[in-house]
C-alpha positions as CSV (number, residue, x, y, z in Angstrom):
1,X,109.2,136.2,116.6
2,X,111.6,137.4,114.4
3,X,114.1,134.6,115.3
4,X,111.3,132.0,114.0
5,X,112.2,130.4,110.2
6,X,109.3,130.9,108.5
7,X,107.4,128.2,107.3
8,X,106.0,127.3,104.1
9,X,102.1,127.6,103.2
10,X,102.3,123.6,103.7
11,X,103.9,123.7,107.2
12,X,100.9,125.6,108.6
13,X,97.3,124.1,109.3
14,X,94.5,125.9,107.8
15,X,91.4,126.4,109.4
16,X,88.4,124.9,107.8
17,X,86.5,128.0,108.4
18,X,88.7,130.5,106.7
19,X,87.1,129.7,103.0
20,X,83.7,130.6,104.6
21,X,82.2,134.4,104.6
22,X,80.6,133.6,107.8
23,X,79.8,136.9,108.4
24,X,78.2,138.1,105.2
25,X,76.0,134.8,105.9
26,X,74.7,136.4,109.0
27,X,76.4,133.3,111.5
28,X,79.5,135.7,112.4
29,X,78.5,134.2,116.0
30,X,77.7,130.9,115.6
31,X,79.8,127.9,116.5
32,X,80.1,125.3,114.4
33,X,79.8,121.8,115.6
34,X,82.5,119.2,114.9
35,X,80.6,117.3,112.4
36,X,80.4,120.7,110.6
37,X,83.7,121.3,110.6
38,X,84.7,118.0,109.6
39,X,82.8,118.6,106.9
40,X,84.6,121.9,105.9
41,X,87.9,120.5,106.3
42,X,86.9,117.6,103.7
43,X,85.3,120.1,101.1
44,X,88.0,122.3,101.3
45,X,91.1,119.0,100.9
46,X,89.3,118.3,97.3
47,X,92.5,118.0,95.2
48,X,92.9,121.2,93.2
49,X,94.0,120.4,89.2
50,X,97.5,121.9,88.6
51,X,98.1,124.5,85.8
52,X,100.9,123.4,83.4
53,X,103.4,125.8,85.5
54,X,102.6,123.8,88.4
55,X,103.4,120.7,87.1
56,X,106.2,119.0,88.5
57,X,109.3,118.2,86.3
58,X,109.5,114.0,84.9
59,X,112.0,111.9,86.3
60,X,113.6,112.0,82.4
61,X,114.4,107.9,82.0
62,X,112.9,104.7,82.5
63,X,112.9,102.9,85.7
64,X,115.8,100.3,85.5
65,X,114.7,96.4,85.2
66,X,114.9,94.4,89.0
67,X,117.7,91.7,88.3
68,X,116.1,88.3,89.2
69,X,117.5,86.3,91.8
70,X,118.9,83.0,90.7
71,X,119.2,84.1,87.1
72,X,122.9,85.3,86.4
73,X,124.0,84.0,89.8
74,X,122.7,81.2,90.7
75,X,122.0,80.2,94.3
76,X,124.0,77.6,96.3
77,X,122.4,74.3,96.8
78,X,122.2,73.4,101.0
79,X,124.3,70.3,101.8
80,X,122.6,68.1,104.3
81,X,124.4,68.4,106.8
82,X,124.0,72.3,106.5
83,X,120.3,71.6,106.8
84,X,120.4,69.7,109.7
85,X,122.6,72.3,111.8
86,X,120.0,75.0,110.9
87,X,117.6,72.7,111.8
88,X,118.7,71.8,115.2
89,X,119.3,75.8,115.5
90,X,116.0,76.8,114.6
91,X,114.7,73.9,117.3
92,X,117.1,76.0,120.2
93,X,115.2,78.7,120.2
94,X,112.0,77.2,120.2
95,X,110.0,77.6,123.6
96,X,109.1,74.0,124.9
97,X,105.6,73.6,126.5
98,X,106.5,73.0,130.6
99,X,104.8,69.1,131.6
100,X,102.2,71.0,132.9
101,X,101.3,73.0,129.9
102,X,101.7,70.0,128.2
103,X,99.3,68.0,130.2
104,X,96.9,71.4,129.9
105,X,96.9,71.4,126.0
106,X,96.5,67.4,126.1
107,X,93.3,67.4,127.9
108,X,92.3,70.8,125.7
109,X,92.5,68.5,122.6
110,X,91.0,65.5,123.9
111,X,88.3,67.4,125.2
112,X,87.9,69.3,121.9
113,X,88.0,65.8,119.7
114,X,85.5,64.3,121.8
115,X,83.3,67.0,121.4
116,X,83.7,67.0,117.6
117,X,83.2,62.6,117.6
118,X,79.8,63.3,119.4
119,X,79.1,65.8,117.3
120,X,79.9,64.0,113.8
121,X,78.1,60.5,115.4
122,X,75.1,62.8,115.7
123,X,74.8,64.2,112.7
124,X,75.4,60.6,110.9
125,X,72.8,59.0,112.9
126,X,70.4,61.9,112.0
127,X,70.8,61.7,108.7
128,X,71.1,57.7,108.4
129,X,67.6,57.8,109.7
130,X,66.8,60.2,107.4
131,X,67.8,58.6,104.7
132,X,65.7,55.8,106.0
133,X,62.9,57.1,106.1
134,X,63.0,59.1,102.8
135,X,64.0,55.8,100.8
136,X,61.8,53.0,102.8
């Protein structure tokens, strides 16, 4: 033990349960559930208010101002033809569909539009005859 570094009252997790007088309450033998102890361990994380000892020291100066970009140097324009090569580089790395993932997806959609046509073509109907009837 003595080859240990000690640690600092922060390094070392308290129990809950230590605040407590268990004994002197008479539950020196009682286990306390988890929910219990949960609770414990919240009460006893309150923050405490430091004295005017404890108080850390200030930083002493204001934070510096954030230069903005394009303000003193100002950004190069993209030619072009620079577009159009990070363009076509960007398109490399995409990943294609295969044919028949691409077949898949078609059918996915068309089913998908359909679905929404009938269900649009229903709704207009519905309420064109509502409409009807309401207005004669």
């Amino acid at each position: 033990m003595a080859d240990e570094p000690e640690l600092a009252d922060a390094d070392v997790p308290r129990d809950p349960t230590d605040d407590l007088d268990l004994a002197a309450m008479g539950l020196d033998d009682v286990e306390l559930t988890e929910e219990e102890q949960v609770a414990l361990a919240a009460a006893s994380a309150r923050p405490v208010r430091r004295t005017e000892a404890e108080q850390p020291a200030g930083k002493g100066h204001a934070t510096p101002r954030q230069r903005r970009a394009g303000t003193d140097d100002e950004q190069r324009r993209t030619t072009p033809a620079q577009f159009v090569r990070e363009s076509v580089a960007e398109l490399k790395k995409v990943v294609w569909p295969t044919g028949n993932q691409l077949q898949q997806y078609f059918v996915v959609v068309l089913v998908f539009v359909l679905i929404m046509i009938g269900i649009v073509a229903v709704l207009d109907l519905a309420f064109g005859w509502l409409m009807l009837k309401a207005l004669g």
